[in-house]
C-alpha positions as CSV (number, residue, x, y, z in Angstrom):
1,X,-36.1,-7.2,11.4
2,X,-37.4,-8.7,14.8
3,X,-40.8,-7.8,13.7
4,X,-43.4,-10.3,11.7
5,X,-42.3,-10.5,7.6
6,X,-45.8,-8.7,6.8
7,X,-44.5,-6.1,8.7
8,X,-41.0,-5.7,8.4
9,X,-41.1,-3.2,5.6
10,X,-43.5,-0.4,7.4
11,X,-41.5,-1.1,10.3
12,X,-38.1,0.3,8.8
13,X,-40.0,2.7,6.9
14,X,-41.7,4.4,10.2
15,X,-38.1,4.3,11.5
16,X,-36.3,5.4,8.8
17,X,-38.9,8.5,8.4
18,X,-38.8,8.7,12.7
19,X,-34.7,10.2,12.4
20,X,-33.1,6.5,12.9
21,X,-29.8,5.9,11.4
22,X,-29.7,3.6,8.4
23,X,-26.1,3.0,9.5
24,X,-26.6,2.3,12.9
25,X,-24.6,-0.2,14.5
26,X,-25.0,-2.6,17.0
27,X,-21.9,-3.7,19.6
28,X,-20.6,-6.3,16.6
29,X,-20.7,-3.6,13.9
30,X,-24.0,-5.5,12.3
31,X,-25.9,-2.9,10.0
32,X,-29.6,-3.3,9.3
33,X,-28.0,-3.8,5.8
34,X,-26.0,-6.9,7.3
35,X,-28.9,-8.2,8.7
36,X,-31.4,-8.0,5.6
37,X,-28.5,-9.6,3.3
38,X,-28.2,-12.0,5.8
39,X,-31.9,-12.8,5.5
40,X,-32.1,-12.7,1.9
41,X,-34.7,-9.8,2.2
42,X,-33.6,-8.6,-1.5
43,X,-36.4,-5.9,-0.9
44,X,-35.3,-4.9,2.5
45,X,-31.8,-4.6,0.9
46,X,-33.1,-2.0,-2.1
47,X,-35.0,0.4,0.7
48,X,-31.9,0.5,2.7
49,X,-29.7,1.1,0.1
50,X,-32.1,3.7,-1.2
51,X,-32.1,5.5,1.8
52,X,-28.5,5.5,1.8
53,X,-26.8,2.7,3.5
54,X,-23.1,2.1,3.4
55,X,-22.6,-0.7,0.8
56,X,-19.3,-1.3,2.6
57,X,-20.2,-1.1,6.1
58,X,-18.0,-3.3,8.1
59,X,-18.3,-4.9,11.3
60,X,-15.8,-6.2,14.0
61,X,-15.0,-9.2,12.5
62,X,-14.5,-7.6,9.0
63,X,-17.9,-8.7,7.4
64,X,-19.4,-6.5,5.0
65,X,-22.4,-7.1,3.4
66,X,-21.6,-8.3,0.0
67,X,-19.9,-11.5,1.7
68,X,-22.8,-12.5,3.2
69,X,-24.8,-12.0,0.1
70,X,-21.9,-14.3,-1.7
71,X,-22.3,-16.8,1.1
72,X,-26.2,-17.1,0.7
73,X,-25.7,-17.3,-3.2
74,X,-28.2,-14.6,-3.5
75,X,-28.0,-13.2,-6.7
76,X,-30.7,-10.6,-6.8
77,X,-28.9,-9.0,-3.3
78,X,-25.5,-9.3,-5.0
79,X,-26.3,-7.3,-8.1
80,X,-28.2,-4.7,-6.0
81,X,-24.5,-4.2,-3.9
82,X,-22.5,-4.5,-6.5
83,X,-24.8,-1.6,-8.4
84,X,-24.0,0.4,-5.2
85,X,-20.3,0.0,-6.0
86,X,-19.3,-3.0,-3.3
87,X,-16.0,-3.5,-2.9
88,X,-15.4,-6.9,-4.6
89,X,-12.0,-7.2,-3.1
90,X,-13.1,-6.9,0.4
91,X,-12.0,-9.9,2.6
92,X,-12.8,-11.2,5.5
93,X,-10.5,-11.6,8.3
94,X,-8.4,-14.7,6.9
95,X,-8.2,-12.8,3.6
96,X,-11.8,-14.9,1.8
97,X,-12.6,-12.5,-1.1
98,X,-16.8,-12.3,-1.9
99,X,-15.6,-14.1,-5.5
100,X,-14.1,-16.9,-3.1
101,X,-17.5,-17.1,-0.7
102,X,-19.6,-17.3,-3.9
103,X,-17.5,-20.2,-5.4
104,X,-17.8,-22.3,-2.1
105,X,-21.9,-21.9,-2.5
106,X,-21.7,-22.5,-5.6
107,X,-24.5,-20.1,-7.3
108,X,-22.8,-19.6,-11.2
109,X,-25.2,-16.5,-11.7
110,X,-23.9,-15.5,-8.6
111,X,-20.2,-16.1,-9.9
112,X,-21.1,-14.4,-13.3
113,X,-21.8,-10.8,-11.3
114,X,-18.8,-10.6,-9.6
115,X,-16.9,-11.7,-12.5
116,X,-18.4,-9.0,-14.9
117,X,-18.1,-6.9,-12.6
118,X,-14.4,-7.0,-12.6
119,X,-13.7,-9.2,-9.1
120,X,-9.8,-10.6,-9.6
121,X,-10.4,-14.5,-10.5
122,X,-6.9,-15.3,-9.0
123,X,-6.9,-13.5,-5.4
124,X,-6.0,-15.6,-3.2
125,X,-6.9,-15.6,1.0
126,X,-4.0,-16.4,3.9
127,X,-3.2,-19.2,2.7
128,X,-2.5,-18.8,-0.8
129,X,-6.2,-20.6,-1.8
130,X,-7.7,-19.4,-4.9
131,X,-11.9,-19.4,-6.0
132,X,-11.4,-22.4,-8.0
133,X,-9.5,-24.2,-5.5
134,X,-12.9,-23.6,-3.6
135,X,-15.6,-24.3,-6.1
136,X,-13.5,-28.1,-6.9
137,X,-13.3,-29.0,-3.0
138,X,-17.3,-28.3,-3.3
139,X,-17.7,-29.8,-6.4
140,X,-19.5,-27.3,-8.3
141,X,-18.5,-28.3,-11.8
142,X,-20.3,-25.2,-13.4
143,X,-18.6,-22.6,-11.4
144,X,-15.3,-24.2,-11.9
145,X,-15.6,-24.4,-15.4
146,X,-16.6,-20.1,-15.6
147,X,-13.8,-19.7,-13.3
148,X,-11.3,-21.0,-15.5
149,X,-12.5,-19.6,-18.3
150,X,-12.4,-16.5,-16.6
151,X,-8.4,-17.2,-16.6
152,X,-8.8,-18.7,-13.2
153,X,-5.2,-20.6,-12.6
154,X,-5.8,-23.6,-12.1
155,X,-2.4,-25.3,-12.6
156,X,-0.4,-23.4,-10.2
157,X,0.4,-25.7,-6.8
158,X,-0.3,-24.2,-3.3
159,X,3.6,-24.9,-1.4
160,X,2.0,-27.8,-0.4
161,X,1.8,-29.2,-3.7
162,X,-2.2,-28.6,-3.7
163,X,-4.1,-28.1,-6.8
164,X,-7.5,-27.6,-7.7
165,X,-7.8,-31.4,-9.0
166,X,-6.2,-32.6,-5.8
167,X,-8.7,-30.6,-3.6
168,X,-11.6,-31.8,-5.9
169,X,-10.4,-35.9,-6.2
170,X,-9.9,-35.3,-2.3
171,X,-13.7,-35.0,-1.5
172,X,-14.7,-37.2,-4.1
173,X,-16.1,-34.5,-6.9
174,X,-15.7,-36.5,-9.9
175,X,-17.1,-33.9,-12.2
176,X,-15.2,-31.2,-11.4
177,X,-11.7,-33.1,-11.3
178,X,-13.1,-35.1,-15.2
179,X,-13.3,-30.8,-15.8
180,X,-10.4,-29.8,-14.6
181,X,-8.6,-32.6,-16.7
182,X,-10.2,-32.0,-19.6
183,X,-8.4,-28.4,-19.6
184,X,-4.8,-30.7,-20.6
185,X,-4.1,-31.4,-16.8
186,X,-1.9,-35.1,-16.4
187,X,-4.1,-37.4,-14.6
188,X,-0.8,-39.3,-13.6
189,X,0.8,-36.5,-11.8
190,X,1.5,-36.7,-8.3
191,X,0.9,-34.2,-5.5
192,X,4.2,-32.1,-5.9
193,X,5.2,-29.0,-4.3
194,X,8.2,-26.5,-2.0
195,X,7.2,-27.8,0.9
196,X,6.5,-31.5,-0.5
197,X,8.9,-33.0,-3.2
198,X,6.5,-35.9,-3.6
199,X,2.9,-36.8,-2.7
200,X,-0.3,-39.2,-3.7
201,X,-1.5,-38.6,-7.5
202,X,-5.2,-38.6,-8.0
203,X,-6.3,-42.3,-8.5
204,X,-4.1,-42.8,-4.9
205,X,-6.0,-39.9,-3.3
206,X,-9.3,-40.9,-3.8
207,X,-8.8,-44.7,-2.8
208,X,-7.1,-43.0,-0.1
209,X,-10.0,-41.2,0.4
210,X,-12.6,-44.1,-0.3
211,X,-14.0,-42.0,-3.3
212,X,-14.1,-45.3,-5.3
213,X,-16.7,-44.0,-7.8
214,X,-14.3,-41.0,-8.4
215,X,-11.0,-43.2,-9.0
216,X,-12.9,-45.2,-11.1
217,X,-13.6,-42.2,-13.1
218,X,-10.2,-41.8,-13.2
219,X,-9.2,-45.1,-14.5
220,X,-11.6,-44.8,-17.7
221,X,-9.4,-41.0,-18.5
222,X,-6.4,-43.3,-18.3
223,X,-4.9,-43.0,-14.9
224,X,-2.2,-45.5,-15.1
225,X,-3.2,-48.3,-12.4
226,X,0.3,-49.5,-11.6
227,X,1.8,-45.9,-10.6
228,X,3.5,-46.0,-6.9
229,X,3.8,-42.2,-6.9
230,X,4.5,-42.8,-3.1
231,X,6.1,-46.4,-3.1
232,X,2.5,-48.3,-3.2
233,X,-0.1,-48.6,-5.8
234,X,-3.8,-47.9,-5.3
235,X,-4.0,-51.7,-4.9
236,X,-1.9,-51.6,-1.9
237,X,-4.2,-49.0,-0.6
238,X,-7.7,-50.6,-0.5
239,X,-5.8,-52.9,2.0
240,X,-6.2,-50.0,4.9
241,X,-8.9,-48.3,3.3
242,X,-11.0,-51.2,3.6
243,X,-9.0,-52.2,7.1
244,X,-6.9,-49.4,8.6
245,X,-4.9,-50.3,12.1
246,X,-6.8,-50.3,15.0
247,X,-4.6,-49.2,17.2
248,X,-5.6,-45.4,17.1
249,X,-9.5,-46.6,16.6
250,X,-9.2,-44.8,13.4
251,X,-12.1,-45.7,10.9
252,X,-12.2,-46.3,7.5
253,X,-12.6,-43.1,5.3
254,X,-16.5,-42.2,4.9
255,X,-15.9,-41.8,1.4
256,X,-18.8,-41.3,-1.7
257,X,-20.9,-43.0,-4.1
258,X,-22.1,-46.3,-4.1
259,X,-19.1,-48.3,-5.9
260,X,-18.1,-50.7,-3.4
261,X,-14.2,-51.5,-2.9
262,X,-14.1,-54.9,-4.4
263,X,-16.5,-53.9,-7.0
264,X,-13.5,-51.2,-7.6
265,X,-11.0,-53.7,-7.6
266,X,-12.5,-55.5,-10.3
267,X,-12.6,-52.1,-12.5
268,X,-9.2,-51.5,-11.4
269,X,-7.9,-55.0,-12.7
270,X,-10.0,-54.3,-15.8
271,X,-7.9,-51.4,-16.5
272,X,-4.8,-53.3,-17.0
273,X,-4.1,-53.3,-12.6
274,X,-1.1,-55.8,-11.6
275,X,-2.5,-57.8,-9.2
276,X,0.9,-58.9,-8.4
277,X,2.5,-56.0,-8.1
278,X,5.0,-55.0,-5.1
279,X,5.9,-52.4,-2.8
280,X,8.2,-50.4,-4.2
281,X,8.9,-48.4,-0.8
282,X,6.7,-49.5,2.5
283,X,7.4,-49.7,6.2
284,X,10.3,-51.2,7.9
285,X,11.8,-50.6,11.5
286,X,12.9,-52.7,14.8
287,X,10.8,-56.3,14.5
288,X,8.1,-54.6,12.4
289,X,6.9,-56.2,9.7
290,X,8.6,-55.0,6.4
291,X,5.8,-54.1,3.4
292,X,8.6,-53.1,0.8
293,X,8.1,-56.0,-1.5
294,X,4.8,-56.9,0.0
295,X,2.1,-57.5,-2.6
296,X,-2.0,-56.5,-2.0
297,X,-2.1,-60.3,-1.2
298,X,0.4,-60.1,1.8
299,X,-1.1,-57.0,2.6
300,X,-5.0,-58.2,2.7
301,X,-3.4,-61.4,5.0
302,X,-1.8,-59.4,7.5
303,X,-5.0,-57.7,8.0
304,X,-7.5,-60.5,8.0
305,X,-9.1,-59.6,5.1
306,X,-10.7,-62.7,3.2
307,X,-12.9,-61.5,1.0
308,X,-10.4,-59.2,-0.6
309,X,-8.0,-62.4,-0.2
310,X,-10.4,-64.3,-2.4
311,X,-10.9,-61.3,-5.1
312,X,-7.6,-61.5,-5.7
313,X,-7.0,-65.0,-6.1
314,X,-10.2,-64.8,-8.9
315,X,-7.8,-62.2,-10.3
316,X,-4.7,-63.9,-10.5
317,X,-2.7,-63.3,-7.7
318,X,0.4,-65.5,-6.9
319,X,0.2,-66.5,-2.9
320,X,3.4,-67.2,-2.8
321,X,5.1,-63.7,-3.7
322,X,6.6,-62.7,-0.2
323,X,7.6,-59.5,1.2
324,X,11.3,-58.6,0.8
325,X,12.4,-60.1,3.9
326,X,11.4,-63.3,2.6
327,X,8.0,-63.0,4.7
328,X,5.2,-64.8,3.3
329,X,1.9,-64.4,3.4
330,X,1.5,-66.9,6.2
331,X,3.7,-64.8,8.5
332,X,2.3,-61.5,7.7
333,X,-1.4,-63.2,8.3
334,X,0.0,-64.7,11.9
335,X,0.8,-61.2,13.3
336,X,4.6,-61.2,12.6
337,X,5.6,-57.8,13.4
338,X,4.9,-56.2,16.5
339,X,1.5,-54.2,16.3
340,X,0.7,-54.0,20.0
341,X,-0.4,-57.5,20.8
342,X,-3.0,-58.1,18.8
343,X,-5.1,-55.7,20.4
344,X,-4.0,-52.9,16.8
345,X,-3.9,-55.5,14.5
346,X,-6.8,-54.8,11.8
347,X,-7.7,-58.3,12.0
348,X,-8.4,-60.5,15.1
349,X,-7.3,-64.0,16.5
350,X,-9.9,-65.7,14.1
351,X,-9.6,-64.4,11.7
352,X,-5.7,-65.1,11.0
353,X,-7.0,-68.5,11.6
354,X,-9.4,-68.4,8.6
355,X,-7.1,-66.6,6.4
356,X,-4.5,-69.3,7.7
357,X,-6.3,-72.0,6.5
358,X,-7.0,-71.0,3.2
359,X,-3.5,-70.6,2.6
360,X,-2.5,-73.5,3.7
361,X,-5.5,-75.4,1.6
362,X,-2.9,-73.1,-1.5
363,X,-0.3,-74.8,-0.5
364,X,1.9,-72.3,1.2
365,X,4.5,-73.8,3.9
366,X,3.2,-73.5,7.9
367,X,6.8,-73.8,8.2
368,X,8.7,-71.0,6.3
369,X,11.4,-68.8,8.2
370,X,11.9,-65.6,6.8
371,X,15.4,-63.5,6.6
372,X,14.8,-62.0,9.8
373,X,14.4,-65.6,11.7
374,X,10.7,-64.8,11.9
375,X,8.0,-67.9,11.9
376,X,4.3,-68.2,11.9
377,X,4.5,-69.0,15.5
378,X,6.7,-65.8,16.5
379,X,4.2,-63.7,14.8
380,X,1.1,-64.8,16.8
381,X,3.2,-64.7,20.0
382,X,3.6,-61.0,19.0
383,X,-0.3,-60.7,19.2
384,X,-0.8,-62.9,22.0
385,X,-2.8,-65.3,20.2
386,X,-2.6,-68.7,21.6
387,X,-5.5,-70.5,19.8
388,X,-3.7,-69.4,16.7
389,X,-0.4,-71.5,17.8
390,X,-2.4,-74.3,18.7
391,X,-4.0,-74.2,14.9
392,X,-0.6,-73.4,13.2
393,X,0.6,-76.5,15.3
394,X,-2.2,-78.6,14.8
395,X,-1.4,-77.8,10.9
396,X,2.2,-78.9,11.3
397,X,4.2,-75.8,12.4
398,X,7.3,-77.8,14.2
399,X,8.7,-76.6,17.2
400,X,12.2,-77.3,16.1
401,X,11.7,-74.8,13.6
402,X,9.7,-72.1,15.5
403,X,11.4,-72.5,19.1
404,X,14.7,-70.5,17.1
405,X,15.9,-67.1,18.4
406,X,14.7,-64.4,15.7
407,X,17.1,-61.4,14.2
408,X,16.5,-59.7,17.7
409,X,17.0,-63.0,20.1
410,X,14.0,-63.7,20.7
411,X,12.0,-67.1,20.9
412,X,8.3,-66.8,20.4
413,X,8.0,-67.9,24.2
414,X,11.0,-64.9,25.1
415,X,8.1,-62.7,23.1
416,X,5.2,-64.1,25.3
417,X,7.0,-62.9,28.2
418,X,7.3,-59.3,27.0
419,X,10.0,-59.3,24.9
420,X,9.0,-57.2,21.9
421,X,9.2,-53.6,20.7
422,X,6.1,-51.4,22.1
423,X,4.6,-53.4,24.5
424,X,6.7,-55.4,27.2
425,X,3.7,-57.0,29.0
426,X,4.1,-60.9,29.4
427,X,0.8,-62.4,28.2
428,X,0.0,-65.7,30.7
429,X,-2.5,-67.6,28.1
430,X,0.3,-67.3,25.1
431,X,3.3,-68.6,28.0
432,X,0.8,-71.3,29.0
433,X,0.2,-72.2,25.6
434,X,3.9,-72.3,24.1
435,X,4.9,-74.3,27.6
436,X,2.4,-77.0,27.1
437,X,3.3,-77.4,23.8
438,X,7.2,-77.8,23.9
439,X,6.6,-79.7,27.3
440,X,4.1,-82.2,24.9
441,X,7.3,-82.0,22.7
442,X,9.9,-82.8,24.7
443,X,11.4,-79.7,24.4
444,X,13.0,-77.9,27.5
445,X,11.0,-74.8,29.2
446,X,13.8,-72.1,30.2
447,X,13.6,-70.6,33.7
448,X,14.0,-67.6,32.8
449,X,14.0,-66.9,28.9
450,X,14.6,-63.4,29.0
451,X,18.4,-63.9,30.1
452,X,19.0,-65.6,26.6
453,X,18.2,-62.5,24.2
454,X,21.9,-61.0,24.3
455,X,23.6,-64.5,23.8
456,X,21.0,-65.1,20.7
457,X,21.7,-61.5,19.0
458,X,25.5,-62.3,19.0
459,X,24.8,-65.5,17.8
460,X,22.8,-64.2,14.6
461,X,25.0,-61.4,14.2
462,X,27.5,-63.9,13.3
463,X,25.2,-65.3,10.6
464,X,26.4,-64.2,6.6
465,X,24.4,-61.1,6.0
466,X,21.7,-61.5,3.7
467,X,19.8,-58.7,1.3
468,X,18.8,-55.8,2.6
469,X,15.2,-55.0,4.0
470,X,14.2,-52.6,1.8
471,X,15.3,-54.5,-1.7
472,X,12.6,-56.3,-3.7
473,X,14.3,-59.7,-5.1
């Protein structure tokens, strides 16, 4: 096989007729069988097997020849080992039958041999994956459509819950998920198995995903666009999709097609989406920002996202819906909640200032104190934005409002001097900033703010109790 094609042939003939072993090995276990299927040299592969080669030779890494064949989707080389009695249940190491190789290329005449020839449509490798599962994650609408026909199972959930839909709407293959639900499946369904009680159902997963093209798909079969299989809507989730956190410097999802997400949004609204519709179970812990209650509109402020801000607005959403601490869409656009000093936030110092003043131009109060004592001002002293103040102050945030001790006792200067959960490092342009302006105000500067925080907790821990942070009103 090292030789020139023109003379590969005489080569192994001259050999073979010299006394060499057709079933010589090299150190791996590699065959010259191995090594012709491998190089789809269907001709090589009939002389060998003609001069008896072992159909089933195997090398150290369990490999036989058939597998390769599958994997290379060569159907000619299949039939020929499959006519010299191949194993068709031979695995590889992690248990990958040839049926399941085959379904991953994606060849259906390939897929048609085996299955005529008796391969089991339903074995399944280490861990518990099935063909199908492996022809949807690929796409390959044709194969899964003989697989199940074949009595492939395609209902049946890995312990994770997985299906073959979920592994196709996953990578975005709309045509073989639009197959796989034409067979009866529930396109509302969520992700559901032993190991997980509850997961994302399809139109989630791909936005999730970024597949937009494919949850559009799913929208026009009748996904319901209101479902919080997980507590949020897929409206809730173009928020990170189109701006996730940057605090691990995780990107967006690469996603498919060419349906844009706002382009989406419009389809999803179309289909009868809520565009005011809440958070029915989000994220809430020690001076984080709550997002039960929140609405895509909250959502899209707290990460800086205006254009999406403006979408919805053209689609009816109501600015004034807060979260269900009371938080509105003014303090989740100022940073309130700690997200590491603006330095995670999705959106930066200017733009909270943009979003800010479109707001306000809605009408929205610069002023509003949600239940957790929290204020404009507080949130962008958690990011350490000090132009920000000086806008929201310029805009008519008071300090007799904002210079109040929060839930947790702290005062957005007591925050400015590293007073906030996750990172405790004083930030010297936000102190500057707050000084000069409560200074300008009349307003005394403390010494030492930090000594205030456990006389400010008792003091608001004396305060009636008010609804709890994970109730929508």
């Amino acid at each position: 096989l090292e030789q020139t094609p023109g003379t590969w042939m005489q080569a192994i003939r001259d050999l073979l007729k010299s006394g060499a072993s057709v079933n010589g090995k090299q150190p791996d276990g590699m065959t010259a069988l191995h090594w012709a299927t491998f190089r789809d040299r269907a001709d090589l592969v009939r002389l060998l097997l003609d001069s008896g080669a072992d159909v089933n030779a195997v090398t150290e890494y369990d490999v036989r020849p058939l597998s390769l064949a599958c994997e290379n989707g060569n159907a000619e080389i299949v039939r020929l080992l499959v006519q010299k009695h191949a194993d068709l249940e031979a695995s590889l190491a992690g248990g990958e039958t040839p049926l399941m190789l085959a379904a991953r290329t994606g060849k259906p005449d390939v897929v048609r041999i085996l299955l005529d020839a008796g391969a089991s449509v339903n074995a399944r490798e280490r861990r518990q994956q099935t063909a199908v599962m492996w022809a949807a994650a690929e796409g390959h609408t044709e194969v899964v459509l003989q697989l199940v026909d074949a009595g492939a199972d395609y209902q049946t959930p890995l312990l994770s819950g997985w299906t073959p839909l979920f592994f196709a709407v996953r990578e975005g293959r709309t045509g073989a998920a639009l197959t796989l639900l034409r067979k009866g499946l529930d396109v509302d369904a969520p992700l559901s198995g032993e190991q997980r009680q509850r997961g994302p159902n399809p139109l989630l997963l791909a936005v999730q995903n970024g597949h937009f093209e494919t949850a559009a798909a799913l929208l026009q079969h009748g996904a319901n666009p209101n479902a919080q299989p997980m507590g949020q809507a897929a409206l809730h989730a173009i928020v990170s999709v189109r701006r996730p956190v940057r605090g691990d410097g995780d990107p967006p999802p690469v996603g498919s097609g060419t349906l844009g997400s706002l382009d989406f949004v419009r389809q999803w609204a179309g289909h009868g989406g809520d565009v005011n519709l809440r958070l029915e179970k989000g994220r809430s812990g020690f001076a984080d920002f709550t997002t039960t209650g929140a609405t895509a509109f909250v959502l899209a402020a707290q990460s800086g996202d205006l254009p999406l801000l403006k979408l919805l607005l053209e689609l009816g959403a109501d600015p004034s819906i807060p979260n269900a601490d009371g938080a509105s869409a003014i303090l989740a656009a100022a940073g309130v909640g700690d997200l590491g000093s603006g330095l995670e936030a999705a959106g930066t110092e200017q733009e909270a200032i943009e979003v800010i003043r479109v707001l306000l131009e809605l009408g929205l109060d610069v002023n509003v104190v949600d239940e957790n004592g929290e204020t404009a001002v507080h949130g962008a002293a958690y990011q350490n934005w000090p132009e920000l103040i000086r806008f929201l102050v310029a805009h008519g945030a008071r300090v007799d409002v904002w210079n109040q001790p929060n839930r947790w006792g702290w005062t957005p200067l007591i925050i400015a001097h590293g007073y906030r959960e996750g990172n405790f490092r004083p930030d010297a342009a936000t102190i500057a900033c707050l000084e000069e302006i409560m200074r300008a105000a009349n307003v005394s500067v403390p010494e030492d703010p930090g000594r205030d925080v456990e006389a400010n907790q008792q003091s608001w821990d004396r305060k009636p109790p008010k609804a709890g942070r994970n109730s929508i009103k």
